[in-house]
C-alpha atoms as a printed R data frame, in Angstrom:
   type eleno elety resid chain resno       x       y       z
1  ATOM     1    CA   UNK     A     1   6.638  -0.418 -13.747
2  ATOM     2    CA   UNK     A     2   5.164   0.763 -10.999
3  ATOM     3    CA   UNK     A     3   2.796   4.327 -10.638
4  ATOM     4    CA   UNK     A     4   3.572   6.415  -8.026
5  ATOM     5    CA   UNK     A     5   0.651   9.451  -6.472
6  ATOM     6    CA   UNK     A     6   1.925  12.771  -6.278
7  ATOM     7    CA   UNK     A     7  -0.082  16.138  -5.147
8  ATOM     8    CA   UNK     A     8   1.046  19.742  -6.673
9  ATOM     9    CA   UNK     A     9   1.285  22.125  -3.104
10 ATOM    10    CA   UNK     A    10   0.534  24.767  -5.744
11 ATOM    11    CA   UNK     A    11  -2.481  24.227  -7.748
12 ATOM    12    CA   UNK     A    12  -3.883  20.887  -5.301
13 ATOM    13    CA   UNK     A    13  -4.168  18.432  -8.520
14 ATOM    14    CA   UNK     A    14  -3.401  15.015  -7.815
15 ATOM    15    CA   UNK     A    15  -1.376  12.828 -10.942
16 ATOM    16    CA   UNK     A    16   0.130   9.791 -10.790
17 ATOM    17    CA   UNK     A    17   3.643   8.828 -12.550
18 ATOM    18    CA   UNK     A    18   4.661   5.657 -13.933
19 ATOM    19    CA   UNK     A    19   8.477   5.293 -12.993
20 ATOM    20    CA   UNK     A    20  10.970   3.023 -12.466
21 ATOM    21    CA   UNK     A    21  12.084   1.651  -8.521
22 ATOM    22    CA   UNK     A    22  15.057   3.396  -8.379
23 ATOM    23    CA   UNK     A    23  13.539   7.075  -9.266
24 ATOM    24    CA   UNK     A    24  10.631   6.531  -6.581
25 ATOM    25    CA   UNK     A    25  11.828   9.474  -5.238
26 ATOM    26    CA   UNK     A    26  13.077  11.910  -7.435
27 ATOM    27    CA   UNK     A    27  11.382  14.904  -7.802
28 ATOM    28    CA   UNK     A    28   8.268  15.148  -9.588
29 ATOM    29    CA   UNK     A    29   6.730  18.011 -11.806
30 ATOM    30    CA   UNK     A    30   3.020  18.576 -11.936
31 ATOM    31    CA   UNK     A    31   1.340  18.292 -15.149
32 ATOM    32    CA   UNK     A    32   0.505  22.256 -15.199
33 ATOM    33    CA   UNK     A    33   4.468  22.622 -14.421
34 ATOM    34    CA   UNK     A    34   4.743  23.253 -11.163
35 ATOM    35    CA   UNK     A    35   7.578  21.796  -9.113
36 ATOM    36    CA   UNK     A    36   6.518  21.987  -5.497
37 ATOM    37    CA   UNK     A    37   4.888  18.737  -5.469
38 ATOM    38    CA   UNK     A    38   4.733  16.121  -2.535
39 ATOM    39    CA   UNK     A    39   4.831  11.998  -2.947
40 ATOM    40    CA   UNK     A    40   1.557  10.445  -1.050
41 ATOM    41    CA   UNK     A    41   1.693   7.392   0.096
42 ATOM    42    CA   UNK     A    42  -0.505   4.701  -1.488
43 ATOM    43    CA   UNK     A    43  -1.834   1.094  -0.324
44 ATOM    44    CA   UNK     A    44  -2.667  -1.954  -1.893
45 ATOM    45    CA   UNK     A    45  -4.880  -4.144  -0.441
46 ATOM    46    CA   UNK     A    46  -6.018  -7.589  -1.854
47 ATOM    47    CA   UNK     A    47  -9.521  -9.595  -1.158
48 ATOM    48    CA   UNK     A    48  -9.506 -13.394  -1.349
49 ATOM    49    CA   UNK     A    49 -12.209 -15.761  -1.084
50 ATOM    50    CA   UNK     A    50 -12.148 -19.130  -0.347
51 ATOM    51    CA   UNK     A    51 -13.926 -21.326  -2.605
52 ATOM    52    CA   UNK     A    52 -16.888 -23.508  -2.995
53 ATOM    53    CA   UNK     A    53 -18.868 -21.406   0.111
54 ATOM    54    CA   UNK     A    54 -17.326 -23.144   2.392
55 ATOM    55    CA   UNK     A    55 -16.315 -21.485   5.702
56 ATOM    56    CA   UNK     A    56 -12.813 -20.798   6.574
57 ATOM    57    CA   UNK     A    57 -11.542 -22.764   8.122
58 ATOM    58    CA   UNK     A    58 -10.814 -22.473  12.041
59 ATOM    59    CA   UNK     A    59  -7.772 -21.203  13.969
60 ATOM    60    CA   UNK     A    60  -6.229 -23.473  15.479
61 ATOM    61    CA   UNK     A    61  -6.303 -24.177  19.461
62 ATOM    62    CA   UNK     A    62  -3.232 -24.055  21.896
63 ATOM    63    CA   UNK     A    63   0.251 -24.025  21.244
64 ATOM    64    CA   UNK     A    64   2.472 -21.639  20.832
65 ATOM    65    CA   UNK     A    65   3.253 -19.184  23.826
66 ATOM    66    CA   UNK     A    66   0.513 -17.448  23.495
67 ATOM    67    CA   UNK     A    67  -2.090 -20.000  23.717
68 ATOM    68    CA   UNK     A    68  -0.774 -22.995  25.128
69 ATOM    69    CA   UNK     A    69   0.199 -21.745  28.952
70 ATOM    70    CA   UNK     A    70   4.227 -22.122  28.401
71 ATOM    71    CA   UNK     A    71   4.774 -18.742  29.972
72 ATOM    72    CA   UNK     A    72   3.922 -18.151  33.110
């Protein structure tokens, strides 16, 4: 399920529900029960690395419109 981040306009605390999709955004009550409260909007971000120490590996060259002198 995934957790949502809310902030209370009130009081300024900052919670964070666990809730279903579909309720994402239904109203939310702050834990000291106020009910002005305000959805923030959260990111995810991911790191990868690429195994073995290698290097990545290089973009390739040409091709493409952008690289390859079709437009023109």
């Amino acid at each position: 399920m995934p957790s949502y981040a809310y902030r209370c306009r009130e009081c300024g605390d900052t919670f964070e529900m666990n809730r279903p999709m579909a309720e994402s955004s239904a109203p939310a009550a702050c834990p000291a029960g106020h009910g002005d409260t305000v959805k923030l909007l959260t990111t995810f971000g991911t790191v990868t690395r690429g195994g073995g120490g290698a290097s990545p590996a290089p973009a390739p060259a040409g091709g493409g419109c952008c690289g390859g002198g079709c437009c023109g």
